[in-house]
C-alpha positions in Angstrom: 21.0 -71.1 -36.5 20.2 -71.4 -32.5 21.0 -68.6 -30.4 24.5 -70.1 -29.0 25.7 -70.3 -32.4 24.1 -66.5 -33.3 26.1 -66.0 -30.0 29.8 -67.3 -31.1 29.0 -65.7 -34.6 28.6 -62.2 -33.2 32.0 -62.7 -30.9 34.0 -63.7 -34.4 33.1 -60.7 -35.4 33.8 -58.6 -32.7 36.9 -59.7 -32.5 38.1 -58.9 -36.0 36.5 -56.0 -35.6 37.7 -54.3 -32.6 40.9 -55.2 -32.8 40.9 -53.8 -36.2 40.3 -50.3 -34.7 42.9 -47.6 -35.9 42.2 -45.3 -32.7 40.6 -45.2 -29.4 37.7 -43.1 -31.1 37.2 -46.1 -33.8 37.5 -48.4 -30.9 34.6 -46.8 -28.9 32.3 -46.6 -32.0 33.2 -50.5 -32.5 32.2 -51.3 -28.7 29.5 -49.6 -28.9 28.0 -51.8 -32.1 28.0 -55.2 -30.4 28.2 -54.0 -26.2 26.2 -50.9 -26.4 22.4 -51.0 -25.3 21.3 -51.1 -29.0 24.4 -53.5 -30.1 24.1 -56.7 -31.6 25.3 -58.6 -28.4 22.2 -57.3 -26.4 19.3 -57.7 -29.3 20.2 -61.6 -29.2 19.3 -61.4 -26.0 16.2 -59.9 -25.6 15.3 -63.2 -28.0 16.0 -65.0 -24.4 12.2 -65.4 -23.9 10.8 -67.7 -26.2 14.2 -70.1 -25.0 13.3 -72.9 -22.2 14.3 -72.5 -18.6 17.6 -74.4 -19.0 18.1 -73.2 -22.2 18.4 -69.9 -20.4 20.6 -70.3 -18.1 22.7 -71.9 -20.5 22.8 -68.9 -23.4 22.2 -66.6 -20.8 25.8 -67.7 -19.3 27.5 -67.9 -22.3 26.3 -64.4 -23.2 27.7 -63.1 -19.8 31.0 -65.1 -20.9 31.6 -63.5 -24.6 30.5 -59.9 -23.0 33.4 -59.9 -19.9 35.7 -61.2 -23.1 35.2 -58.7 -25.4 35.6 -56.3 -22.5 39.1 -57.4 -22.0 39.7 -57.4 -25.6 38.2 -54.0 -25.7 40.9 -52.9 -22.9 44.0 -54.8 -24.2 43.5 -53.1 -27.7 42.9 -49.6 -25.9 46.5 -50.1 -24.0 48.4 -50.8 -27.8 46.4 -47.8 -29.4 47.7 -45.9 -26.4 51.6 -47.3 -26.9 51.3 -46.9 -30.5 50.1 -43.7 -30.1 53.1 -42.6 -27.7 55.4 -44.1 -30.6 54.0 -42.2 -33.2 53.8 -39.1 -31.1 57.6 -39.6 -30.2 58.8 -40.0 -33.6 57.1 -37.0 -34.9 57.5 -34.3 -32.2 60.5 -33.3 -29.9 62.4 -30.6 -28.1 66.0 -29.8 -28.3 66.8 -29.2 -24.5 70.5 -27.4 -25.9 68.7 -25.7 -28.4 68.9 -21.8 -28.1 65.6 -20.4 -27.3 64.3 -17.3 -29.0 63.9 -13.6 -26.9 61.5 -14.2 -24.1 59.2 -11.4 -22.3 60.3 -11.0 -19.0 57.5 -11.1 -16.6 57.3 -8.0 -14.4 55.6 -7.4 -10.5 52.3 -6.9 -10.4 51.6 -2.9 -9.4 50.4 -3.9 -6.1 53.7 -6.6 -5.3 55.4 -3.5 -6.1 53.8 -0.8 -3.7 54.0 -3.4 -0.5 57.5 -4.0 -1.0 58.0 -0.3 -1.3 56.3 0.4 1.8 57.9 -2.7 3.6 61.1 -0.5 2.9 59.7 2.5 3.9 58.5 0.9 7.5 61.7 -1.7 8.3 63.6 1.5 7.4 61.8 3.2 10.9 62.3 0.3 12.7 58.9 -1.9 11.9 59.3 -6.2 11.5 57.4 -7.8 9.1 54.3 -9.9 10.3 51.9 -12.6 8.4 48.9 -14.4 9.0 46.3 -16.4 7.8 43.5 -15.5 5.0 41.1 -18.0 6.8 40.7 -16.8 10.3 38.6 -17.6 13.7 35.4 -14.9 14.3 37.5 -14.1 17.7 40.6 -13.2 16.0 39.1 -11.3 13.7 36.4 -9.5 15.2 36.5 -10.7 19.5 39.9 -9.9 20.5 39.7 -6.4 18.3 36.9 -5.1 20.6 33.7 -6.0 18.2 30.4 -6.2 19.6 28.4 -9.6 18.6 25.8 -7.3 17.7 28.1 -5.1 15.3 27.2 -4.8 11.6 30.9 -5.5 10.4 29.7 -9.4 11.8 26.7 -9.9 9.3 26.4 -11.9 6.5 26.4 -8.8 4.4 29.7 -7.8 4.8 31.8 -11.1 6.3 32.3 -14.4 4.1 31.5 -17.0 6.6 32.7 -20.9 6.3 30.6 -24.4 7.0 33.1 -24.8 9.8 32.6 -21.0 11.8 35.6 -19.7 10.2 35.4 -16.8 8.3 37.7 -15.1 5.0 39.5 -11.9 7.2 37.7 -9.2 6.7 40.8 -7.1 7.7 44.6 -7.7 8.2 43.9 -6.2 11.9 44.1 -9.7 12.8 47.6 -9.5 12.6 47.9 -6.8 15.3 46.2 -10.1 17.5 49.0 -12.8 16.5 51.6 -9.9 17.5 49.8 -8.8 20.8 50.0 -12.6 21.9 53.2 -13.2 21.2 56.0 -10.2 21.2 56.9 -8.6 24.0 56.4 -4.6 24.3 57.5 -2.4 23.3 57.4 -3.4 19.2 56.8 -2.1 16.2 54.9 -4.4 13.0 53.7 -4.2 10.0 51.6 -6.8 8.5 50.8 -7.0 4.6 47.7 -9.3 3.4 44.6 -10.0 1.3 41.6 -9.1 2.8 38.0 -10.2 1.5 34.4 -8.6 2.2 31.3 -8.8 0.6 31.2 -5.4 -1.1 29.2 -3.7 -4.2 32.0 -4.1 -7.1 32.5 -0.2 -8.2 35.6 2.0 -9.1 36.7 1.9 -5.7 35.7 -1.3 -4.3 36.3 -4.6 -5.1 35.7 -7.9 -2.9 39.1 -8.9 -2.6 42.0 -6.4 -2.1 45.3 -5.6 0.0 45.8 -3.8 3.2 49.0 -3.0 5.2 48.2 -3.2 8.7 50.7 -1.0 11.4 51.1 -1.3 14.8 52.9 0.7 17.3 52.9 -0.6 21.0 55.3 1.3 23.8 55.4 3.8 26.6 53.0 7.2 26.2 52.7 6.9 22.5 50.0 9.6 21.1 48.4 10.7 17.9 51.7 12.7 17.2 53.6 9.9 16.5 51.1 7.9 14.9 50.7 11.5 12.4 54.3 12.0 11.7 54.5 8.0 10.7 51.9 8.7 8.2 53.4 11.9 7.2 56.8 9.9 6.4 55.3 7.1 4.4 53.1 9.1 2.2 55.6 11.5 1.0 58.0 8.9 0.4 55.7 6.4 -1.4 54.4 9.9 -3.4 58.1 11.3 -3.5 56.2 14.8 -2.6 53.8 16.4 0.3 50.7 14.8 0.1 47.7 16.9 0.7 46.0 14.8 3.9 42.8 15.4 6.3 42.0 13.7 9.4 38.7 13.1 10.2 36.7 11.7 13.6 35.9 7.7 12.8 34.7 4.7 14.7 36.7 1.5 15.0 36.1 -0.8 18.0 39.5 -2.0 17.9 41.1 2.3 18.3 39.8 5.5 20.7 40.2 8.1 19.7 39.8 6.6 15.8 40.5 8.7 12.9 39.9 8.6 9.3 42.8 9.7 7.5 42.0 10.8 3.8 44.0 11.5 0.6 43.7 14.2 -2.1 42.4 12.4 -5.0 45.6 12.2 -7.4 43.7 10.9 -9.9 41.4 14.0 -10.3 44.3 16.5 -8.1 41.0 17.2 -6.0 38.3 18.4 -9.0 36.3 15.3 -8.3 35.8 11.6 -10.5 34.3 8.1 -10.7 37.4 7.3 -8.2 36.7 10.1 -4.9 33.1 9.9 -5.8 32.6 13.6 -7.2 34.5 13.9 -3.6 38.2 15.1 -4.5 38.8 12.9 -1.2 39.6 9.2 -1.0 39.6 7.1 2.2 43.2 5.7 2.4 43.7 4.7 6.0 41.5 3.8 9.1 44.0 4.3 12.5 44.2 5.8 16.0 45.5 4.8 19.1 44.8 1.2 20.3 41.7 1.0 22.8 42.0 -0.5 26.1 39.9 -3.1 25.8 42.2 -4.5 22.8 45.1 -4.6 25.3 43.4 -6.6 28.1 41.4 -8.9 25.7 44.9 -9.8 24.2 47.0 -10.0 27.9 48.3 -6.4 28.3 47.8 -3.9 30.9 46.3 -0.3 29.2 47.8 1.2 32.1 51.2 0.3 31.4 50.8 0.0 27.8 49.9 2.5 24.9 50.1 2.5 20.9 48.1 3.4 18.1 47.1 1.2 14.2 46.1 1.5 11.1 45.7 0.2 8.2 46.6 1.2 4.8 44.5 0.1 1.5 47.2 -0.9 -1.0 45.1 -1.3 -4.0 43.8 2.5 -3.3 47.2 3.9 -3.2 48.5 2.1 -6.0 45.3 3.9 -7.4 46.4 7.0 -6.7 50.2 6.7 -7.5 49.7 5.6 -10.6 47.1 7.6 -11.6 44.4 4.4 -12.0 41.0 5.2 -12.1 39.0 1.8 -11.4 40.2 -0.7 -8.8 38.7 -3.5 -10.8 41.6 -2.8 -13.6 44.2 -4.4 -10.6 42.1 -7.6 -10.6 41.8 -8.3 -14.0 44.5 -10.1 -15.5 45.0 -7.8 -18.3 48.7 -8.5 -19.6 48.5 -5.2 -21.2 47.7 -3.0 -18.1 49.8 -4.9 -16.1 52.8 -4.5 -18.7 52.9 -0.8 -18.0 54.9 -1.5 -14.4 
């Protein structure tokens, strides 16, 4: 037998064969016995050598031939494996649409959902609109128009998640305070809920992503006082009792004076955990009273113009309203903490 007969053998039996399969998995092992690199198909060829030059061409063309057929015979059975499958599949398994369902779980809002719209109460209830923005940001929004050095720390690799294209994952929802300087007209009041991300060391108060509410109070001879009694108002609402507070002295390019405004632990009452760091304090809430320089880089006059921000870490008061003593518990997806709210 000469190789163009070996040839038109092999295809007979390919053929029968393949289009014998009883599922795409029996189909591929079938291929695979006369197409594959060890397959019957390709050892007659290697038995090209000892033929003539014409001879060749010749087998070597009809080889090319019966390969590009069984291909399409490969594909065509694949496609009525696939509709026979369908069929099969259709007669065996279906849904009554009408058909009474069985008691579902209702899903609930996630402890965090819950505090924001709380405080988004709280806030439109004195007055405050609603503001968004982006996740992605520019490096001026974010850090330029809110008074940051180029040589600050808060700008490093360390602590920012910078993108290919010079953007940057906010670090802060202060940005927000710059979409609202630009584009309402004094005086105004905002608020401005958000994910924030930063490259921090994951403990049981830190995480890398998390929530902030950021404030904003711009108008004529506004002081500490007011910014005070604000906070005052929205922590013993959100605790539903007075809140033992203390104000510290901070630094925040974007406020002066700047204040650090911290919370007795209410997970500890003030003894000290993993939570306040042995502390019995936990830092809730960077504000003070907006800086000049964040009024003129953003097209206001500081002389005619006053106002103090903040901004309030959601996941940490959640923390210590519900008595939760490691951030990363918010993150986790656990349908059984998360059932609890």
């Amino acid at each position: 037998m000469n190789l163009s007969e070996e040839l038109d053998k092999i295809f007979e039996e390919a053929n029968r064969l393949i289009g014998s399969s009883v599922d795409e998995a029996d189909l591929d092992k079938n291929k695979n016995e006369y197409l594959g690199k060890k397959g019957k198909l390709t050892s007659v060829l290697k038995n090209l050598a000892s033929l003539s030059i014409e001879e060749k061409k010749t087998v070597g063309q009809k080889a090319n031939d019966l390969s590009k057929s069984l291909e399409e015979i490969v594909s065509k059975t694949r496609e009525n494996l696939k509709t026979k499958g369908f069929k099969e599949q259709s007669e065996k398994e279906w849904f009554d649409v009408l058909r009474a369902l069985g008691e579902t779980e209702p899903g609930t809002l996630h402890p965090i959902t819950k505090i924001q719209y709380e405080i988004e109460d709280i806030f439109t209830s004195m007055g405050f609109e609603i503001w968004d923005g982006p996740e992605v940001e520019t490096d001026f929004n974010n850090f330029g128009a809110l008074n940051f050095t180029d040589d600050h720390p808060a700008r490093d690799m360390q602590d920012t998640f910078y993108l290919e294209n010079g953007n940057l994952l906010r670090t802060h929802t202060s940005a927000i305070q710059v979409r609202a300087l630009r584009k309402l007209k004094p005086p105004f009041k905002i608020i401005g809920p958000g994910r924030v991300f930063r490259y921090e060391e994951v403990d049981a108060s830190h995480e890398t992503s998390f929530y902030q509410i950021e404030g904003m109070v711009v108008g004529k001879d506004i002081s500490a006082g007011n910014m005070l009694y604000t906070m005052e108002v929205l922590l013993s609402r959100v605790f539903e009792k007075e809140v033992k507070t203390r104000l510290r002295p901070g630094f925040f390019p974007f406020v002066e004076p700047a204040f650090e405004l911290d919370i007795n632990c209410q997970v500890c009452g003030g003894s000290g955990c993993s939570v306040c760091k042995q502390s019995g304090w936990l830092e809730l809430m960077p504000c003070g009273l907006v800086h000049p320089n964040v009024f003129k880089l953003n097209g206001l006059d500081p002389k005619e113009w006053t106002g103090f921000a903040f901004g309030l870490g959601l996941d940490r008061l959640v923390m210590m309203k519900y008595g939760i003593h490691d951030i990363r518990y918010l993150h986790s997806g656990n349908l059984r903490f998360l059932k609890q709210f």
